[in-house]
C-alpha positions as CSV (number, residue, x, y, z in Angstrom):
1,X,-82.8,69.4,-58.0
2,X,-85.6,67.2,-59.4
3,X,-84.4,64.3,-62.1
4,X,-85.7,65.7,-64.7
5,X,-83.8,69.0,-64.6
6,X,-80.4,67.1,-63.6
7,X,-81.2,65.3,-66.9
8,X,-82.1,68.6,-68.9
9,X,-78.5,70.2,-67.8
10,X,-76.8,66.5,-68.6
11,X,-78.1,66.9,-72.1
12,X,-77.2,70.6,-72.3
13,X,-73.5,69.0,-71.7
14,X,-73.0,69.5,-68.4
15,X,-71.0,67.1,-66.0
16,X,-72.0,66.0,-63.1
17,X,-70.2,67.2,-60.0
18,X,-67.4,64.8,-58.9
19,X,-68.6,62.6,-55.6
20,X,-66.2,63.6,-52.5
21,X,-63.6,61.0,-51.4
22,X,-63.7,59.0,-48.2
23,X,-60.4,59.3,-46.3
24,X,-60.3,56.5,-44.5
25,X,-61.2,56.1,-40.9
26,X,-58.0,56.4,-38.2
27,X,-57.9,54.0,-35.4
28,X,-57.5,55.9,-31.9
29,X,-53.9,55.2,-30.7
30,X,-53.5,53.0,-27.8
31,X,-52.0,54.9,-25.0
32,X,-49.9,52.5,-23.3
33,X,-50.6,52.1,-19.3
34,X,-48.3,54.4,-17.4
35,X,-48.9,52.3,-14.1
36,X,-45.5,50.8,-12.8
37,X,-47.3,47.0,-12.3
38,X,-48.9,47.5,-16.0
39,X,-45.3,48.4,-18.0
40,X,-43.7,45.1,-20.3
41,X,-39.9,44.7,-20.1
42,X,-38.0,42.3,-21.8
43,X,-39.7,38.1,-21.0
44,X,-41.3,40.2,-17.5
45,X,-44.9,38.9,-17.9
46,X,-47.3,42.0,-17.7
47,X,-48.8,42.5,-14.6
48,X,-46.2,41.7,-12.1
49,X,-45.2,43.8,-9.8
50,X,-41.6,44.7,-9.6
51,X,-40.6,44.4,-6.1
52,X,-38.0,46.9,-4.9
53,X,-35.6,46.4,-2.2
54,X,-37.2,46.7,1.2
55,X,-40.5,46.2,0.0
56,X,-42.8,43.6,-0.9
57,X,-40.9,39.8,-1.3
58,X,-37.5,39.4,-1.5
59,X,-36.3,37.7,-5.0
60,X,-34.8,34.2,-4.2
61,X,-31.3,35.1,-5.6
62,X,-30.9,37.7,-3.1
63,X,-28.4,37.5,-0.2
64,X,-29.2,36.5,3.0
65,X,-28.5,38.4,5.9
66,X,-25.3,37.2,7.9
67,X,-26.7,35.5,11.3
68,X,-24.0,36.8,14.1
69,X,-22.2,34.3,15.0
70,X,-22.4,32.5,18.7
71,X,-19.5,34.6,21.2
72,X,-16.8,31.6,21.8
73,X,-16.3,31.1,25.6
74,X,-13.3,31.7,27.2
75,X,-12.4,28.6,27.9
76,X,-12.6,27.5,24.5
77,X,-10.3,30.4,23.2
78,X,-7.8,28.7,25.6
79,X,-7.9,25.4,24.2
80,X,-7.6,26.2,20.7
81,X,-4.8,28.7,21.9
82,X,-2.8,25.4,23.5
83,X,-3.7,22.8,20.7
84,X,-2.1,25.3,18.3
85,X,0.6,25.8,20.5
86,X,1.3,22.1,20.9
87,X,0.9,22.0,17.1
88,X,3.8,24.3,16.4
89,X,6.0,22.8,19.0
90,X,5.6,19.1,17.5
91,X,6.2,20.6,13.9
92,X,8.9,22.3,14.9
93,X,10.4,19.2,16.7
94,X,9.9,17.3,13.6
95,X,11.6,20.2,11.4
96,X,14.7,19.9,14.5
97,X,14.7,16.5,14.0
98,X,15.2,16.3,10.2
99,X,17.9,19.0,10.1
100,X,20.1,16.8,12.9
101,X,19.4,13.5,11.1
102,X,20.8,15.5,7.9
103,X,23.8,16.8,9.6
104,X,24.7,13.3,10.9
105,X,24.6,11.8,7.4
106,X,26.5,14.7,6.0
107,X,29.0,14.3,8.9
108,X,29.4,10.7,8.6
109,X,29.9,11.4,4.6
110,X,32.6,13.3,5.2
111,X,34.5,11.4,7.8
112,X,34.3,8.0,6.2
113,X,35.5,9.9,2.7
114,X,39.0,11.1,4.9
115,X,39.3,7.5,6.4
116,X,39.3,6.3,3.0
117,X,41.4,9.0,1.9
118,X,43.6,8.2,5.2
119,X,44.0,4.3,4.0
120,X,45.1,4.1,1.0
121,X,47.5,2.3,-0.3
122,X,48.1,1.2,3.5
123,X,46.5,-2.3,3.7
124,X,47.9,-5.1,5.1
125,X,45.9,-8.1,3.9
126,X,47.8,-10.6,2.3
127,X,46.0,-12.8,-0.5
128,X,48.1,-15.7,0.3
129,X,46.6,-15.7,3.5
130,X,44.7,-19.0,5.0
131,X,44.0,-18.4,8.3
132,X,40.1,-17.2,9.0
133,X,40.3,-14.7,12.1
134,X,36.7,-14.4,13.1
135,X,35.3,-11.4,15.0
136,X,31.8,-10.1,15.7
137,X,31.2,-6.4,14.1
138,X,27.7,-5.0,13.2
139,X,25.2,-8.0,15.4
140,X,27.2,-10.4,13.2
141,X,30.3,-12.3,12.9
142,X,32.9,-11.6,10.2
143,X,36.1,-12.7,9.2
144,X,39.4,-12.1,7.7
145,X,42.0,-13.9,6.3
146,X,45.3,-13.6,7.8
147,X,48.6,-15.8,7.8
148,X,50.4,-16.7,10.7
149,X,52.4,-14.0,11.8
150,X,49.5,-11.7,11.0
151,X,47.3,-13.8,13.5
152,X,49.9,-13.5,16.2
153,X,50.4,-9.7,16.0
154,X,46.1,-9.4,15.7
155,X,45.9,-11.2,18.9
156,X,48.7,-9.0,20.6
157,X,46.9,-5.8,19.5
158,X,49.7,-4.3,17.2
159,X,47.2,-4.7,13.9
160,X,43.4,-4.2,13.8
161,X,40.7,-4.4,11.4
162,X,39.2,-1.2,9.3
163,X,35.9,-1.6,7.5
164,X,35.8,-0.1,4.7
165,X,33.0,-0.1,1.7
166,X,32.1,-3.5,3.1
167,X,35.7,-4.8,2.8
168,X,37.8,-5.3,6.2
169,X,41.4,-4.0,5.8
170,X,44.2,-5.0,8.1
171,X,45.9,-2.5,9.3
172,X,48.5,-1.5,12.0
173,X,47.6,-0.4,15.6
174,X,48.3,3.2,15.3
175,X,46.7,3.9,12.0
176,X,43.4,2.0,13.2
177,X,44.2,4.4,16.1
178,X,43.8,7.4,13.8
179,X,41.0,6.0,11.4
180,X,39.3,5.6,14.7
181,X,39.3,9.2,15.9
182,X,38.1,10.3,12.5
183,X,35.0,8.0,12.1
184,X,34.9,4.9,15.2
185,X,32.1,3.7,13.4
186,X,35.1,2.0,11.2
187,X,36.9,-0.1,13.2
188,X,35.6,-3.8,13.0
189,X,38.5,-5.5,15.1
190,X,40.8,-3.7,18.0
191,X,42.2,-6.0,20.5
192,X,43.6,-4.9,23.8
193,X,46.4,-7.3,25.1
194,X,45.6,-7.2,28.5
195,X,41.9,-8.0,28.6
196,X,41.4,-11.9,29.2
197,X,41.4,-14.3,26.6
198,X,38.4,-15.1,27.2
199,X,36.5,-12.2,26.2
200,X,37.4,-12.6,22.8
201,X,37.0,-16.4,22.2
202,X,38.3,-16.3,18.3
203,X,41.5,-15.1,18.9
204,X,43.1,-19.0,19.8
205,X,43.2,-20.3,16.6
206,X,41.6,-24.1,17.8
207,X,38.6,-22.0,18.3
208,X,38.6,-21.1,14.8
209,X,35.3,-21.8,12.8
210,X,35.5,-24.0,9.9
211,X,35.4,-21.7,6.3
212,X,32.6,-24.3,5.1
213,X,30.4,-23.5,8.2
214,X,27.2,-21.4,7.1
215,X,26.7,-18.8,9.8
């Protein structure tokens, strides 16, 4: 159609025809890359390969495998075999040991508790007394204070001494007899009348030691 008609038929009142609109262009969709080394997972840079077990490198958090460990010799199977023998022999001595030093104690509880039981209320000491009768008892030498009579009947053997609690107790032959088949640990001063006098050197009063004397 020339201009000059298209401008005859736009004065004759027609309209021209309406210009087609342009939809607009579609970018292609990127296919993502099927291959296994191409694929992005999670902070897993593209490209890597994923190593599988067995194949390719091994990650550095995997476990290693077990070396076997060396055979032990015979010879050292029978040493460790006697050192822990040995081992359970000394703890059991130890263990023995414990449980007889417990039953001593508990033993010697007891029998000084029925010596003390057994003397009460049976001293002899007299706190008038003025004469210092020394002995040795215990590495050391102790003393009691006795009068006169007391001394002569000591020296004969028909009293004896009984410690008890730290105190010495004078008491007569055949109780100290008694508290000393209950606990002999007890009696500090028994005097046989037949040994010689001079085994026990303190029983003649001119060998008495002076009470001012430090010992």
């Amino acid at each position: 159609m020339t201009d000059s008609l298209r401008d005859q038929l736009l004065g004759l009142g027609f309209k021209p025809a309406p210009k087609p609109e342009r939809k607009p262009e579609r970018k292609p969709e990127r296919k993502p890359d099927s291959r296994p080394g191409n694929r992005h997972t999670g902070n897993k840079p593209a490209g890597k390969p994923a190593g599988r077990p067995g194949q390719g490198a091994r990650p550095d958090n995997a476990p290693r495998a077990a070396q076997p460990k060396p055979a032990r010799s015979r010879e050292e199977m029978d040493l460790a075999k006697a050192y822990a023998i040995r081992a359970q022999k000394e703890k059991d001595e130890r263990i023995e040991a414990e449980r007889l030093k417990q039953e001593e104690a508990r033993v010697r509880r007891e029998a000084k508790a029925r010596v003390e039981e057994l003397l009460k209320g049976k001293s002899l000491n007299d706190p008038d007394a003025e004469i210092a009768r020394h002995f040795p008892y215990g590495g050391k030498i102790k003393r009691i204070h006795v009068n006169a009579e007391q001394l002569k009947a000591l020296n004969a053997g028909e009293l004896g001494v009984v410690q008890q609690n730290g105190r010495y107790l004078l008491v007569t032959a055949a109780l100290l007899a008694e508290a000393e088949s209950i606990f002999p640990a007890c009696v500090a001063l028994k005097v046989d009348p037949d040994a010689p006098a001079g085994d026990d050197p303190y029983a003649d009063p001119q060998y008495q030691v002076p009470d001012d004397l430090i010992w």
